[in-house]
MIDOSE-1310 file (N, C-alpha, C; in nm, 2 decimals, decimal comma, always signed):
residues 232
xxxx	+0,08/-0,12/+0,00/+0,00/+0,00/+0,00/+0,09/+0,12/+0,00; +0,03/+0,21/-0,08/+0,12/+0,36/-0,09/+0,12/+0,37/+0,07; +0,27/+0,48/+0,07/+0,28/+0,52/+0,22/+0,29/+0,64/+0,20; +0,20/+0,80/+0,28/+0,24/+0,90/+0,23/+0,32/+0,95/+0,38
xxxx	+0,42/+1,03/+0,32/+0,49/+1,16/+0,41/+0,41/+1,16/+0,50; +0,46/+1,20/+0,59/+0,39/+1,29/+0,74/+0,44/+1,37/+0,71; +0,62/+1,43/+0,74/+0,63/+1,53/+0,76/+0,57/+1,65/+0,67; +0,53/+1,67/+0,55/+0,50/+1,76/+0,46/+0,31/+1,78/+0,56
xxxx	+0,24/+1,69/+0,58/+0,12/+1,73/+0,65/+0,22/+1,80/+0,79; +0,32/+1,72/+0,93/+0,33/+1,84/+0,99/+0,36/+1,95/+0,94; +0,44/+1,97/+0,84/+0,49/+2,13/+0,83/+0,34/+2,21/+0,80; +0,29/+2,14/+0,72/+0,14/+2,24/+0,68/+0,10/+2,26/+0,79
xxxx	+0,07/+2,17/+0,90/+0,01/+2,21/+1,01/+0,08/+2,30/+1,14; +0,16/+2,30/+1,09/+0,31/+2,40/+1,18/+0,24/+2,57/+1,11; +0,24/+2,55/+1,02/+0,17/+2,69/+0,91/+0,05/+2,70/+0,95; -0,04/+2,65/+0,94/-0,15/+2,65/+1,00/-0,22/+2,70/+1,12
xxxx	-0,10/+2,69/+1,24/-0,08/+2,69/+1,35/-0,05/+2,85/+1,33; +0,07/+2,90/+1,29/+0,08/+3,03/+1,32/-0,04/+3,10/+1,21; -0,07/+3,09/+1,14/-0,15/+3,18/+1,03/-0,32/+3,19/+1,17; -0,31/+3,11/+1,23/-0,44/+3,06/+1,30/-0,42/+3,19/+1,43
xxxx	-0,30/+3,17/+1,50/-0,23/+3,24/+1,61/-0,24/+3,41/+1,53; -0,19/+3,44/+1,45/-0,16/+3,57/+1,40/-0,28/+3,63/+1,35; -0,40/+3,54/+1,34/-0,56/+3,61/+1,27/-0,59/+3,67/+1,36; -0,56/+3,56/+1,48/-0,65/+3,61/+1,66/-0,57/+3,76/+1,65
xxxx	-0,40/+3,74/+1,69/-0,38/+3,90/+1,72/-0,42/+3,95/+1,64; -0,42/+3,98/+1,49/-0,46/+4,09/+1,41/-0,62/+4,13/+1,48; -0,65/+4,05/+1,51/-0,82/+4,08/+1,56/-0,85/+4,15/+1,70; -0,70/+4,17/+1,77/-0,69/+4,22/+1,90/-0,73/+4,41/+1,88
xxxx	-0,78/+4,42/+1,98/-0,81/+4,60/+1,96/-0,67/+4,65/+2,00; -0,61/+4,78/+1,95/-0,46/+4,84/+1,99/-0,45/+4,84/+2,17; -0,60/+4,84/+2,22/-0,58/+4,88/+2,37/-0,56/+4,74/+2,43; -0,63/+4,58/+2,35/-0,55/+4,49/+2,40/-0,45/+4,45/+2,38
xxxx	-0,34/+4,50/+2,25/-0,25/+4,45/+2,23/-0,18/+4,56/+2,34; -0,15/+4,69/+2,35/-0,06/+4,73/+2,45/-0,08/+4,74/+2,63; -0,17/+4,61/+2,64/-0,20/+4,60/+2,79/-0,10/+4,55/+2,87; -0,12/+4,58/+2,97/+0,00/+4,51/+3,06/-0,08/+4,42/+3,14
xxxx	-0,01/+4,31/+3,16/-0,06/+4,23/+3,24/-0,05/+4,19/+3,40; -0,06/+4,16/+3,45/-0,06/+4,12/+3,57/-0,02/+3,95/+3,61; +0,06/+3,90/+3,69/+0,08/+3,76/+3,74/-0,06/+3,70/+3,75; -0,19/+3,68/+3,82/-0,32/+3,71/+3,81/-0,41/+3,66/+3,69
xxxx	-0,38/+3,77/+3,60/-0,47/+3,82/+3,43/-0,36/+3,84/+3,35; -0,28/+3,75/+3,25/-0,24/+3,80/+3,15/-0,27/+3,87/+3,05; -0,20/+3,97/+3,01/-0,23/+4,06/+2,85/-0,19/+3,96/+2,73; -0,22/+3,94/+2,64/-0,20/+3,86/+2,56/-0,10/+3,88/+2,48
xxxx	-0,03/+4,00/+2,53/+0,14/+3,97/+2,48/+0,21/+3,89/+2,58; +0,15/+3,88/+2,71/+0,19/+3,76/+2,80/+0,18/+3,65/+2,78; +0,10/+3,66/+2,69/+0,03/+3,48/+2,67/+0,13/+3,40/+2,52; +0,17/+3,52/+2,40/+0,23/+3,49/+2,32/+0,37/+3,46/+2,32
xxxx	+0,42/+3,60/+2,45/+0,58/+3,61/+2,46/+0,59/+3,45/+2,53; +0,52/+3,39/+2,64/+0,52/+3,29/+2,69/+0,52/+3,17/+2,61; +0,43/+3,15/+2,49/+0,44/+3,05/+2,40/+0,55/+3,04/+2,33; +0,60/+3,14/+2,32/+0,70/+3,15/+2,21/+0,86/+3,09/+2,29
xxxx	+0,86/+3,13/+2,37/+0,96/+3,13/+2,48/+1,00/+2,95/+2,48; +0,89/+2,92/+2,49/+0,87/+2,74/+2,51/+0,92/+2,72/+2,39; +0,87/+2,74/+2,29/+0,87/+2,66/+2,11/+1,02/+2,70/+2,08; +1,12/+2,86/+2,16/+1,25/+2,90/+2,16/+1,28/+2,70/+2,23
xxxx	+1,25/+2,74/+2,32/+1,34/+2,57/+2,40/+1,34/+2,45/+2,33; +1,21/+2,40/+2,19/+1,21/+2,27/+2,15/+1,32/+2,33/+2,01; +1,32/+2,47/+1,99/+1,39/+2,48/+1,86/+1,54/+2,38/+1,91; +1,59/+2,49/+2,04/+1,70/+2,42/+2,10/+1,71/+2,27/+2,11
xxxx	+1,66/+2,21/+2,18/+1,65/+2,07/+2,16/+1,63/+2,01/+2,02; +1,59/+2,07/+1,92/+1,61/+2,03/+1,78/+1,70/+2,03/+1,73; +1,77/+2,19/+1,77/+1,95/+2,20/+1,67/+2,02/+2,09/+1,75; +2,02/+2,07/+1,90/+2,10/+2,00/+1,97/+2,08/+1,82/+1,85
xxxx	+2,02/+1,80/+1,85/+1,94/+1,73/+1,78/+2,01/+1,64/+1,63; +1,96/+1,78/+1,58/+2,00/+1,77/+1,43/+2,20/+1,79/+1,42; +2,25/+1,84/+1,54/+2,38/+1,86/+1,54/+2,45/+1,75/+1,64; +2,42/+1,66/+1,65/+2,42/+1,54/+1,75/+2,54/+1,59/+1,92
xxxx	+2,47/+1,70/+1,93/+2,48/+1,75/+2,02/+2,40/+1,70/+2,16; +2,44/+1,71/+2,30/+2,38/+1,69/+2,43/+2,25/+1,79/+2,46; +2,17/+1,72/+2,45/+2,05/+1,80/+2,48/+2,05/+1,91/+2,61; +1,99/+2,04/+2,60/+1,93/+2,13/+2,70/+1,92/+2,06/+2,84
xxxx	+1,98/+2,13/+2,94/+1,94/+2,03/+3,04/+1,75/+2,06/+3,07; +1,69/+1,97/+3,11/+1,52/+2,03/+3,13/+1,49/+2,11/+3,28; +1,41/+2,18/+3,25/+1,37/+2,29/+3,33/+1,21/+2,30/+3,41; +1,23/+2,33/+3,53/+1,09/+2,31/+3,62/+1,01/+2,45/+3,56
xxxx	+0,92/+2,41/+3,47/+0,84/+2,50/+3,47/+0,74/+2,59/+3,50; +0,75/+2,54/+3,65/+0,67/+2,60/+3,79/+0,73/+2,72/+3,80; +0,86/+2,68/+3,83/+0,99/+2,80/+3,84/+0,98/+2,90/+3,75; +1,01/+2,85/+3,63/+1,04/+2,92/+3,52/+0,93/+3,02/+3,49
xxxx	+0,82/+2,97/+3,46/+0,70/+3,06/+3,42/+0,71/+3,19/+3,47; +0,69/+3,23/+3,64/+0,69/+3,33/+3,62/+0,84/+3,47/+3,65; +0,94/+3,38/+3,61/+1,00/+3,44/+3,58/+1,02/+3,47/+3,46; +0,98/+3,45/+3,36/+0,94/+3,43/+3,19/+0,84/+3,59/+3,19
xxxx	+0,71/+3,55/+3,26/+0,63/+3,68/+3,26/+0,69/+3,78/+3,31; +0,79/+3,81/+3,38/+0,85/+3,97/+3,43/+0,93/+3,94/+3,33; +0,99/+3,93/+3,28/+1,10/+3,96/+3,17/+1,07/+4,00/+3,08; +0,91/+3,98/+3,01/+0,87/+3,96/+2,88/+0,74/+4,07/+2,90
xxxx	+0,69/+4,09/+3,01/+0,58/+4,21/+3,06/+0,61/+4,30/+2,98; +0,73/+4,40/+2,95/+0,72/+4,54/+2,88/+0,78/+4,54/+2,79; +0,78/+4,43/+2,73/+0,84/+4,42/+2,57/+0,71/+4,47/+2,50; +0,77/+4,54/+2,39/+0,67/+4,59/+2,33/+0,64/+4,49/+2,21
xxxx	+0,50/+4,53/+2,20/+0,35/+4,42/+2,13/+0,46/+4,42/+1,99; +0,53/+4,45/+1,88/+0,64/+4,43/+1,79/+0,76/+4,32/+1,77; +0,79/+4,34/+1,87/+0,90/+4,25/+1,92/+0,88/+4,13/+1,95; +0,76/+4,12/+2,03/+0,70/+4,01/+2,07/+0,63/+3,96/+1,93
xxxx	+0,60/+4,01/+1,83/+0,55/+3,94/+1,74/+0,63/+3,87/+1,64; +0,70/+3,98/+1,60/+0,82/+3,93/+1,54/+0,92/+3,80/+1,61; +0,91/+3,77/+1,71/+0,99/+3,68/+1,78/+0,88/+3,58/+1,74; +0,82/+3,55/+1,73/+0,69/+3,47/+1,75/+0,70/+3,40/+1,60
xxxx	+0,69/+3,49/+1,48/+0,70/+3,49/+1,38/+0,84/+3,41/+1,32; +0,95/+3,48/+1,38/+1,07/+3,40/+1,38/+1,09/+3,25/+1,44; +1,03/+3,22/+1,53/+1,01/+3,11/+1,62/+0,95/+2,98/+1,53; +0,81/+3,03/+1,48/+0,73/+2,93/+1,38/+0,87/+2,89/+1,26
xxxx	+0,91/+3,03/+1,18/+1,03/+2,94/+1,05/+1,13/+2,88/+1,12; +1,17/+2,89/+1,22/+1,27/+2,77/+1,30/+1,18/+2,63/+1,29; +1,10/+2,64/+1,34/+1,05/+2,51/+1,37/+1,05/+2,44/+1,24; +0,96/+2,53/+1,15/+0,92/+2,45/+1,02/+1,09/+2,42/+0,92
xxxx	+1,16/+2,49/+0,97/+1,31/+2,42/+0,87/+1,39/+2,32/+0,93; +1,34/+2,32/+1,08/+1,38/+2,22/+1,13/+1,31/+2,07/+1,14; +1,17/+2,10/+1,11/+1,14/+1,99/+1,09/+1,14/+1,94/+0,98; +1,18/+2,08/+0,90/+1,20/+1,96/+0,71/+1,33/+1,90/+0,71
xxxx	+1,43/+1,90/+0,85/+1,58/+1,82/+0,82/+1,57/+1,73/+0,93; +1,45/+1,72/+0,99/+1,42/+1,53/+1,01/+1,36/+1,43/+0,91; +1,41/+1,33/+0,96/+1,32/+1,26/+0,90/+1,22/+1,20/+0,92; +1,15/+1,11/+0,82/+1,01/+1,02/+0,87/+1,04/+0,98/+1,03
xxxx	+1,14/+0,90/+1,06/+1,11/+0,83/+1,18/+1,11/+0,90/+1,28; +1,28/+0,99/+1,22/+1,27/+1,11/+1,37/+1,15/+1,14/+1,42; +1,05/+1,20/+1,32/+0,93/+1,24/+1,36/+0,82/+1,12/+1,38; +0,84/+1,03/+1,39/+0,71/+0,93/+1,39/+0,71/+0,82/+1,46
xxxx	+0,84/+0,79/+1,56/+0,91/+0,68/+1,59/+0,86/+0,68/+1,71; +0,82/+0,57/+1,76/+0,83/+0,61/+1,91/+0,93/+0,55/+1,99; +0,97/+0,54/+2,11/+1,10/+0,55/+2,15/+1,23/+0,61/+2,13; +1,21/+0,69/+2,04/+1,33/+0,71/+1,96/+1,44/+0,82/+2,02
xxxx	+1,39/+0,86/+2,10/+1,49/+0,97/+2,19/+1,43/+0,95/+2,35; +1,52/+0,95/+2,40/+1,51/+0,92/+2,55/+1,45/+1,05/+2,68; +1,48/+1,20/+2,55/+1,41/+1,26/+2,62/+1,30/+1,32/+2,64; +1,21/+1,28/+2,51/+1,07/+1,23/+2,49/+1,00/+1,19/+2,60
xxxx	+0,88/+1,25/+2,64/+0,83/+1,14/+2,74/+0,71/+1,07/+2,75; +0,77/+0,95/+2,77/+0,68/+0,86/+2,75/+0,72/+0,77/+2,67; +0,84/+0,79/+2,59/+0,86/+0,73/+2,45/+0,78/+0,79/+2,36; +0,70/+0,89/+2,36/+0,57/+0,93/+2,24/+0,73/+1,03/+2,12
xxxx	+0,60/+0,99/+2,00/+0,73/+1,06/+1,89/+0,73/+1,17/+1,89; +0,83/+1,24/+1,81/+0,86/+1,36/+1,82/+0,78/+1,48/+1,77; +0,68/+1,39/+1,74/+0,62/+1,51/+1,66/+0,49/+1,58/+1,72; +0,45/+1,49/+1,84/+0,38/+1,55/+1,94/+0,43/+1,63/+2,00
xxxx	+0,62/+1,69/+2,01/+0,63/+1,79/+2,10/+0,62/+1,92/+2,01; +0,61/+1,90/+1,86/+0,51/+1,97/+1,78/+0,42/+2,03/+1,77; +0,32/+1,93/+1,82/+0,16/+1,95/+1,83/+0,12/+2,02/+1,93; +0,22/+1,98/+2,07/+0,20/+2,02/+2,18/+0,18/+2,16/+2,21
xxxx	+0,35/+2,19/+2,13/+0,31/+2,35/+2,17/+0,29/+2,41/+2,11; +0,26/+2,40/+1,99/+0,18/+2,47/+1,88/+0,01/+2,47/+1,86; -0,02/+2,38/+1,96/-0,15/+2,35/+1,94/-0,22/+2,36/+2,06; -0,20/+2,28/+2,15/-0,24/+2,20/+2,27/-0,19/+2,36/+2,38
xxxx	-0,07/+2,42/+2,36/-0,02/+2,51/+2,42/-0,11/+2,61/+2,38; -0,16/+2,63/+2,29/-0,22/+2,79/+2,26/-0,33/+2,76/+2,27; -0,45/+2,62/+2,31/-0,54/+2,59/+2,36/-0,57/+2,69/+2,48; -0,44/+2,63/+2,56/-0,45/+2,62/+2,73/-0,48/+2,78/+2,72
xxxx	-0,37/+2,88/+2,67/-0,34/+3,00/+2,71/-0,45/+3,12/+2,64; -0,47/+3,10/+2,51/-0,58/+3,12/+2,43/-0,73/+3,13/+2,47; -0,74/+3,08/+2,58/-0,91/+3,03/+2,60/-0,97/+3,11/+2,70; -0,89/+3,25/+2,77/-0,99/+3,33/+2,80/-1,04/+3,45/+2,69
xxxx	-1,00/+3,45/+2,57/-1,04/+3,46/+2,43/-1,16/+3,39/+2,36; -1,18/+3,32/+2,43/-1,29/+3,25/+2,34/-1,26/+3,15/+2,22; -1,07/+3,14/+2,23/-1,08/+3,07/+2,14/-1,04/+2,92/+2,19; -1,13/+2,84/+2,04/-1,13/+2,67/+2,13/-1,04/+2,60/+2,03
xxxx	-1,00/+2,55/+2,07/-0,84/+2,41/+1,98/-0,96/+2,28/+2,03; -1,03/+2,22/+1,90/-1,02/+2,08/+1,91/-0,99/+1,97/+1,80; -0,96/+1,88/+1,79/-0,88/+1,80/+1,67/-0,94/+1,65/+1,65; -0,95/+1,62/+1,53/-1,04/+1,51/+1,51/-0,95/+1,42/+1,45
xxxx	-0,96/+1,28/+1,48/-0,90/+1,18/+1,41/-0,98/+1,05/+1,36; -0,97/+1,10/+1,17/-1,06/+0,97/+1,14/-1,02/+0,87/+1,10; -1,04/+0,74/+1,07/-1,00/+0,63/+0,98/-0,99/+0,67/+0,83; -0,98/+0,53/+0,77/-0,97/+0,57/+0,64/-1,08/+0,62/+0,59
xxxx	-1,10/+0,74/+0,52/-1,20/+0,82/+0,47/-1,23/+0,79/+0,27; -1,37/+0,79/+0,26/-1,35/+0,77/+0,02/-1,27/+0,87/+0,00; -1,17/+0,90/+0,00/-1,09/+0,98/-0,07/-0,98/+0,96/-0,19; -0,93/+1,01/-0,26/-0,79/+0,96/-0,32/-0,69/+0,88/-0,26
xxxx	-0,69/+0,95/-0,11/-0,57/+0,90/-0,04/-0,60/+0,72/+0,00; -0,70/+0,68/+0,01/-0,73/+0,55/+0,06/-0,81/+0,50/-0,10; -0,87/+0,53/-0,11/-0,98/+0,45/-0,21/-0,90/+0,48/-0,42; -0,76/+0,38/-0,38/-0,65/+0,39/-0,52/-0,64/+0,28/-0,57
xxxx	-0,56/+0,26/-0,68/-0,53/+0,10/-0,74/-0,46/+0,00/-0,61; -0,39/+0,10/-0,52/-0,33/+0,03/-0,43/-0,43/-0,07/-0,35; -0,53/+0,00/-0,29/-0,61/-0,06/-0,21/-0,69/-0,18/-0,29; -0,70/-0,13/-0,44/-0,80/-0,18/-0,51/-0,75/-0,36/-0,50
xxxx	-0,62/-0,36/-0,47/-0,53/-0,41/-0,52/-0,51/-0,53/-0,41; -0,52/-0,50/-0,25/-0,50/-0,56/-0,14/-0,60/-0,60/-0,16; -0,72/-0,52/-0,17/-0,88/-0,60/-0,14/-0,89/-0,70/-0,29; -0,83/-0,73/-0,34/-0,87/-0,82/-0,45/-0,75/-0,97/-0,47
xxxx	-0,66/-0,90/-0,36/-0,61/-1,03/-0,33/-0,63/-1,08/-0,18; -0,73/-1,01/-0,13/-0,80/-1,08/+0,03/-0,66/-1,08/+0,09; -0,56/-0,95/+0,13/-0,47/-0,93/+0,17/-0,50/-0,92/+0,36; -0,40/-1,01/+0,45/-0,46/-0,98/+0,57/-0,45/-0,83/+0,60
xxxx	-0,35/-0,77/+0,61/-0,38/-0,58/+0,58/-0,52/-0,57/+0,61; -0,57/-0,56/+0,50/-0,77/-0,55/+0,47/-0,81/-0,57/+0,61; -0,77/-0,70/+0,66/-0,83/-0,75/+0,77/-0,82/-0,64/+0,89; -0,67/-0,65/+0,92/-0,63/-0,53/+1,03/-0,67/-0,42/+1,02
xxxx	-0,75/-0,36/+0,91/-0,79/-0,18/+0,94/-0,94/-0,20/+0,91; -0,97/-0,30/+0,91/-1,16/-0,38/+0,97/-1,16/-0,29/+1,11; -1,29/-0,15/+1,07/-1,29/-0,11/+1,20/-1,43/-0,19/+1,28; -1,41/-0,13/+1,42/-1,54/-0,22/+1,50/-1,65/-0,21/+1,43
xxxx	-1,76/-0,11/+1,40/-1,87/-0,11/+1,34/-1,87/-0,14/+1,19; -2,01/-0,22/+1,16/-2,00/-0,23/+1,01/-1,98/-0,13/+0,97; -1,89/-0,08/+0,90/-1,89/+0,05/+0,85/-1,74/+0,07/+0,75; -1,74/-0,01/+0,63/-1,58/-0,04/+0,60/-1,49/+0,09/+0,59
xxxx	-1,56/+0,19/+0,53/-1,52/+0,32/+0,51/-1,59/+0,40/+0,53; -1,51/+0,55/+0,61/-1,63/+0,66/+0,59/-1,62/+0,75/+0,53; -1,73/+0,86/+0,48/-1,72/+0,91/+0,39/-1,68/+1,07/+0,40; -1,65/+1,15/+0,31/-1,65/+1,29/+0,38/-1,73/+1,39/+0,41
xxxx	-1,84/+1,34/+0,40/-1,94/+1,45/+0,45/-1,96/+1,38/+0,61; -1,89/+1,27/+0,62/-1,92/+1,20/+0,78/-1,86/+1,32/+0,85; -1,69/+1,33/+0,82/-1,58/+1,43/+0,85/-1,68/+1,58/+0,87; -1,72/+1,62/+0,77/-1,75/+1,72/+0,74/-1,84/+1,75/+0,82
xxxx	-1,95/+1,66/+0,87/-2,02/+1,68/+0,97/-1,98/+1,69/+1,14; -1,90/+1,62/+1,12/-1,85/+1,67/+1,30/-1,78/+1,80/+1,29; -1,67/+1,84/+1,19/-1,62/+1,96/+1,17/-1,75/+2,06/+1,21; -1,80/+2,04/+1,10/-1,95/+2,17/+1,14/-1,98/+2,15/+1,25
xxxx	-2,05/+2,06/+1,33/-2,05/+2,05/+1,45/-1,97/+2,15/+1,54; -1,84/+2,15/+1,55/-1,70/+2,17/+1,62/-1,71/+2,33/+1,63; -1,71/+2,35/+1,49/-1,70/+2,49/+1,46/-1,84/+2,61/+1,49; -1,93/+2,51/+1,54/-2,10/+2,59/+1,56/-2,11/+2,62/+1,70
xxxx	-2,21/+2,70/+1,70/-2,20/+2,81/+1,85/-2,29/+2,64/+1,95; -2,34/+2,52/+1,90/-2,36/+2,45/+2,01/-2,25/+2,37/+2,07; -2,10/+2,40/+2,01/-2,00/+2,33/+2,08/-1,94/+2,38/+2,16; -2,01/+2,52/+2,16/-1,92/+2,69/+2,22/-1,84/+2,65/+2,36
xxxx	-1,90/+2,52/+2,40/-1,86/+2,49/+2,56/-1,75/+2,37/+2,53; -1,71/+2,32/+2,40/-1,63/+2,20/+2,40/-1,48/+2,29/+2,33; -1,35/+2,23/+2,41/-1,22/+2,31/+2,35/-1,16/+2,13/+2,45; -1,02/+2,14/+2,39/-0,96/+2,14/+2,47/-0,95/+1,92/+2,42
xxxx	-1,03/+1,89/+2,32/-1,05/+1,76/+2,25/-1,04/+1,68/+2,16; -0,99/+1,56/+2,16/-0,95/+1,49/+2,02/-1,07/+1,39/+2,01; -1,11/+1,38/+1,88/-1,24/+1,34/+1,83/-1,18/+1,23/+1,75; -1,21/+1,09/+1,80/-1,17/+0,98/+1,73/-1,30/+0,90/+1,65
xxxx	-1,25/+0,98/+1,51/-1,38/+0,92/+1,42/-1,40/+0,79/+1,36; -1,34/+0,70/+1,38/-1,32/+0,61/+1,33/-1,38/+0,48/+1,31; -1,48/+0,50/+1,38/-1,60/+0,39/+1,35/-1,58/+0,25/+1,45; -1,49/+0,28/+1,55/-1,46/+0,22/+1,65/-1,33/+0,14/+1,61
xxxx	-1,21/+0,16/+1,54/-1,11/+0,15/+1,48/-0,98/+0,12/+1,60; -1,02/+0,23/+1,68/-0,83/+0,27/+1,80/-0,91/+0,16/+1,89; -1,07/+0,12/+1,94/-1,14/+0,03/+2,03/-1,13/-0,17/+2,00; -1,08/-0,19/+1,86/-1,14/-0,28/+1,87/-1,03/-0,45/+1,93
């Protein structure tokens, strides 16, 4: 069966991520962007200088990385935080953007000079935790991070994961191919409910869902569409 790239989907979604981040500020009023914050209530240059600051520490752990260098020693982030917020309090809304902006093309060059496994392996670095792959610490703070800090905004991060969907990517000569030689494959991606594939308006329907003012209370979720696929 064709195998496609991940990493070209994370980089899209590394882009995604900041184009997503940079809509919100543009949508900030001048008097939110030059607020000062407090330990308490952050101003949302608190909340970005802070993200950014983190995604600065996985770049490092990536050059370390890519230059088979000794990793960053790790840091209590109890500690850290709010000494991160006085530092970064009266930097001006510019600086902080631009750093932010810089931050995202680190990531995405750096993750075009891993490879498949780097990013998809699990176990594969020791300072991973959990053994989860690398590309969760990706997701993490690009996504899952601007969840947490983003949400007295109103804005919600949630992420759906389906099975194989009728699309080009699944329904090819390839597949045509396994299912006509009763390949065990076939067998193994047999999800729990009759239901051999689903379709894109299935997708399309939770999206809408997701995105409608009745989810207005759901953030913070991964939606496993799969027809009982990760269960069975």
């Amino acid at each position: 069966m064709t195998q496609h790239a991940f990493k070209p989907i994370l980089i899209d979604l590394l882009r995604q991520a900041q184009i997503s981040q940079n809509t919100f500020m543009q949508e900030l009023t001048p008097a939110e962007r030059a607020a000062i914050g407090t330990p308490e209530l952050w101003a949302a240059k608190d909340h970005v200088a802070h993200m950014t600051f983190w995604r600065q520490r996985l770049v490092l752990r990536l050059q370390a990385l890519l230059r088979k260098a000794p990793q960053p020693k790790s840091e209590d982030f109890e500690e850290l935080n709010p000494l991160i917020f006085e530092e970064q309090r009266y930097r001006s809304w510019s600086d902080i953007i631009a750093e932010s902006d810089q931050v995202y093309a680190d990531l995405i060059a750096l993750a075009d000079q891993l490879s498949e496994e780097d990013l998809t392996a699990f176990n594969r670095f020791d300072w991973m935790q959990e053994g989860m792959p690398l590309y969760t610490s990706f997701m993490g703070n690009c996504y899952e991070h601007t969840q947490n800090h983003l949400a007295q905004y109103s804005i919600r991060v949630n992420t759906i994961h389906p099975t194989g969907v009728a699309t080009g990517m699944v329904m090819n000569e390839a597949m045509a191919a396994l299912v006509a030689a009763e390949d065990v494959a076939v067998t193994a991606m047999q999800n729990a409910l009759p239901i051999p594939v689903l379709m894109p308006e299935d997708i399309a329907g939770a999206v809408a869902f997701l995105v409608s003012d009745e989810a207005k209370f759901i953030t913070g979720t991964a939606w496993p569409l799969d027809a009982g696929f990760a269960v069975r």
